[in-house]
N, C-alpha and C positions, 0 to 999 in steps of 0.2 A: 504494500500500500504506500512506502515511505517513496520507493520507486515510483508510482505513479502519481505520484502529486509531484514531485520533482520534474518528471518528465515533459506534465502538462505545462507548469510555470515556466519552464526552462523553455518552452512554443512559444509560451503570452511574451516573454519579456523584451526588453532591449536589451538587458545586461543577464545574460543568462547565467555569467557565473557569480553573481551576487546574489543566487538562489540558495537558501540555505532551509532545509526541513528536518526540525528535529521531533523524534519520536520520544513518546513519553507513555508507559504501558502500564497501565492497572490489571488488578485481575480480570475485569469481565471489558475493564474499555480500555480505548487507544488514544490519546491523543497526539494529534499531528500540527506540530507551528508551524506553518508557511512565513519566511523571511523574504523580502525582496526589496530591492532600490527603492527609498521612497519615490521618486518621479514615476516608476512601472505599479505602484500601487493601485492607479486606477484601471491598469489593464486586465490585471488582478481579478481586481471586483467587478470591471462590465459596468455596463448601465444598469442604476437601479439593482443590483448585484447579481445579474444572472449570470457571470462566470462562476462568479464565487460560487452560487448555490448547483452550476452545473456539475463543478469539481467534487462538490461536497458530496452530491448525488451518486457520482459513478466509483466514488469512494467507500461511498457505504454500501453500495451493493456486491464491489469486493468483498468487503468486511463479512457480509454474509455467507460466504461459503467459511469462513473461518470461527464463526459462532460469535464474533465480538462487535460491540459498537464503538463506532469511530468517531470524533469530532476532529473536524478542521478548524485550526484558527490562522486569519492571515492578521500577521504583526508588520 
């Protein structure tokens, strides 16, 4: 999962290697911090946030064959 949020951000951005996602795992959840250039932050998020919530979407239905729930946070 940590791969494909990277992977996606690292498409959106201008500065792909100021991409940085660190995992963070509980027992039943995952949390994922998306880092990126503040100037690529709005490419990030999309209008009205429908990147963000696309990312978040095809993240969590990864997450599902793994049995855990996931949250995205973009920093």
């Amino acid at each position: 999962m940590r791969e494909l949020v990277e992977l996606i951000a690292k498409a959106l951005v201008d500065n792909p290697d100021q991409v940085e996602v660190n995992m963070v795992e509980g027992e039943k959840s995952v949390i994922l911090e998306l880092k990126v250039a503040p100037e690529d932050m709005g490419k990030v998020i999309g209008k009205q946030g429908r990147i963000a919530k696309a990312i978040r979407t095809l993240v969590k239905a990864a997450a599902l064959k793994e049995g855990k729930k996931v949250v995205v946070e973009i920093l």
